[in-house]
C-alpha positions, 0 to 999 in steps of 0.5 A: 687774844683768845678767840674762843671761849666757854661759858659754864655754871656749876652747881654749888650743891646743898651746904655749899658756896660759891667761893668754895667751888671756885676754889676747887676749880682754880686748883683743879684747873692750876693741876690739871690743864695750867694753860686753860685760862679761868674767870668768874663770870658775874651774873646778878640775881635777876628775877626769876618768874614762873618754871614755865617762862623760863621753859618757854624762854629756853627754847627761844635762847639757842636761836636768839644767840645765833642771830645775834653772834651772826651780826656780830660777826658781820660787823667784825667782817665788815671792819676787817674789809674797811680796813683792808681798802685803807690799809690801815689795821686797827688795834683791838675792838672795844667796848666803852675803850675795853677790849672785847676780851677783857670786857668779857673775862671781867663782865660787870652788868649794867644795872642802868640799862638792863635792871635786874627786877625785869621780867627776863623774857623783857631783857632778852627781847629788848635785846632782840630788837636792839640787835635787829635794829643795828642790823637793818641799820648796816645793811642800809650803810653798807648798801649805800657805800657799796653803790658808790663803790660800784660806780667808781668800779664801773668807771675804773674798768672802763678807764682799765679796759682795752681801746675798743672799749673804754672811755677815750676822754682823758686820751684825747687833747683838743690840739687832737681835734679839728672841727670846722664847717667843713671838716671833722677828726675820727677816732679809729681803734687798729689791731697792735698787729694792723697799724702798717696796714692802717698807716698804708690805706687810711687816705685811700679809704675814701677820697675825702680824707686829708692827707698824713692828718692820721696821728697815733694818741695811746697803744696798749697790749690789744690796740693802738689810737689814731686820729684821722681827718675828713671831710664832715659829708664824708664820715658815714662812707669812711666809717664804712669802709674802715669797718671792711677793713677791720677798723674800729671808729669809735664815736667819739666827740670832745667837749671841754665842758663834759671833760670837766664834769666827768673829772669832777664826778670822778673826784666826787664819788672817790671823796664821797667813797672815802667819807663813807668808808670812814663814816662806816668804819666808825659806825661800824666800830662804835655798833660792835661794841654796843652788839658785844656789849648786848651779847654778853648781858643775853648770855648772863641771861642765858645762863642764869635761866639754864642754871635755874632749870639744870639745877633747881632753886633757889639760884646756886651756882657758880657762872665762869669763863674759860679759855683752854687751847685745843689739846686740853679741851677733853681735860678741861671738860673732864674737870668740869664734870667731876665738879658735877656731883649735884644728882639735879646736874647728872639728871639733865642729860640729852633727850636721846638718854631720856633726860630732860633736855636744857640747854646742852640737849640743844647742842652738839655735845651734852654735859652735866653742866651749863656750857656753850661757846662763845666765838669772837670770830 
């Protein structure tokens, strides 16, 4: 699949059709630039209105494209970054099961949803505000998975991160721990380097701890586990006295119950991440082909407008889709331009040539024809 397109209208000229111009091109594009691929871009007869509408709506075109590529493109982001987590990659986009190239190269309006005895400027907004609404509609869907993403992330790096910082629930058994009237277990965090030193003075470090109760639970790169038991009056003296020695104990206190309910909201919020995601990616898949869909239907406009103003009435052009490989995208444009011989065409030129400006006035490289880009990606 290509992934740039131009989009383009020729004048027909005074006496001339359509069919004849598509013709020359086609020959033209067959000799000349073979790998350049070509479509008839269909557009309707749509209700033209006042010079001064279409004037005024030129100047809103070029911004309201950009807005509505830009959510387009952040659907396609936002598609390929679902799909990375799950590692599974999709076949193409479609629109209506079509593939975004083909619905493209083989654009049919649809009469139905835009009729084509609306006022254009009515088209152009009601897209507008389709768009704006599917935008605002994935930033509150992607916001609301990315909140539950945060909080498995946050609760992963605890469970990733060193002894001296993490949770030390899914670490310790209840066979771990005593706990009487009169006596209690700690969890001290040592040094990889310190545990000989641990093991030699933990019984020392007060007078109330029990004898060889010290047990090693997990070790990772930093740090090692221990348990240690003492008497419950004895804990703050202990915990004093480990810390002058560079021991960590951390406060740690085992119950079933909380266990439970942490395993069961982790469980939770990794099966709500994944309903989500799903849920997104559908959303995601379905809303990209009604923006793509939109986006087409605004370019016809587009065209149909600038064709109007770059050429004059009535409405005599040919609208096409072409899709040329980098190295015969001069050839191409020189093919386009010599098909230009309409003296309405060479009079639009940009403002700094002391033409009228349209839509190749508002882009980086002005021709005599209508043209503008379309990036899939």
């Amino acid at each position: 699949m290509a992934t740039r397109y131009w989009v383009a209208s020729l004048p027909v000229g005074q006496g001339g059709s359509a069919s004849s111009v598509w013709s020359r091109l086609q020959e033209s594009i067959s000799k000349q630039a073979f790998d350049t691929s070509l479509y008839r871009f269909n557009i309707p007869n749509l209700r033209v209105g006042t010079l001064d509408l279409l004037l005024s709506l030129s100047d809103d075109l070029s911004k309201a494209n950009n807005f509505i590529e830009g959510v387009s493109h952040k659907i396609r982001r936002q598609i390929e970054e679902l799909e990375r987590v799950s590692g599974v990659v999709s076949s193409s986009l479609t629109v209506d099961g079509v593939p975004v190239d083909s619905y493209l190269t083989r654009f049919v309006w649809d009469e139905a949803k835009y009729p084509t005895m609306s006022p254009l400027k009515e088209i152009v907004d009601g897209i507008h505000v389709q768009i704006a609404k599917i935008e605002d509609d994935l930033k509150v869907r992607v916001s609301e998975y990315s909140n539950v993403r945060s909080q498995l992330n946050a609760i992963n790096r605890k469970q990733a991160g060193s002894l001296a910082v993490r949770d030390l629930s899914n670490l310790v058994k209840p066979e771990d721990i005593v706990s009487s009237e009169h006596l209690t277990t700690l969890l001290a965090v040592v040094s990889k380097y310190s545990q000989k030193d641990w093991l030699s003075s933990y019984e020392s470090l007060t007078s109330y701890v029990v004898p060889r109760s010290s047990k090693k639970l997990h070790e990772d790169n930093e740090y090692a586990l221990y348990t240690v038991t003492l008497f419950s009056r004895d804990v703050e003296n202990f915990k004093t006295k480990a810390r002058e020695r560079n021991f960590q104990v951390r406060d740690f206190e085992y119950n079933p119950e909380t266990q439970d309910s942490r395993k069961q909201e982790l469980e939770k919020l990794m099966q709500d991440q994944e309903t989500m995601r799903s849920s997104l990616l559908q959303w995601c898949y379905t809303s990209y082909g009604e923006v793509f869909s939109s986006w087409m239907h605004f370019c016809a406009v587009r065209v149909f407008s600038e064709s109007i103003l770059r050429y004059g009435l009535p409405p005599s052009f040919l609208s096409v889709v072409l899709s040329p490989p980098l190295k015969s995208e001069k050839k191409v444009r020189s093919i386009l331009e010599g098909m230009c011989s309409n003296s309405n065409s060479t009079f639009w030129k940009t403002e700094d040539d002391g033409g009228m400006g349209g839509l190749a006035a508002g882009e980086a490289d002005a021709h005599p024809y209508v043209s503008f880009t379309i990036n899939l990606i």
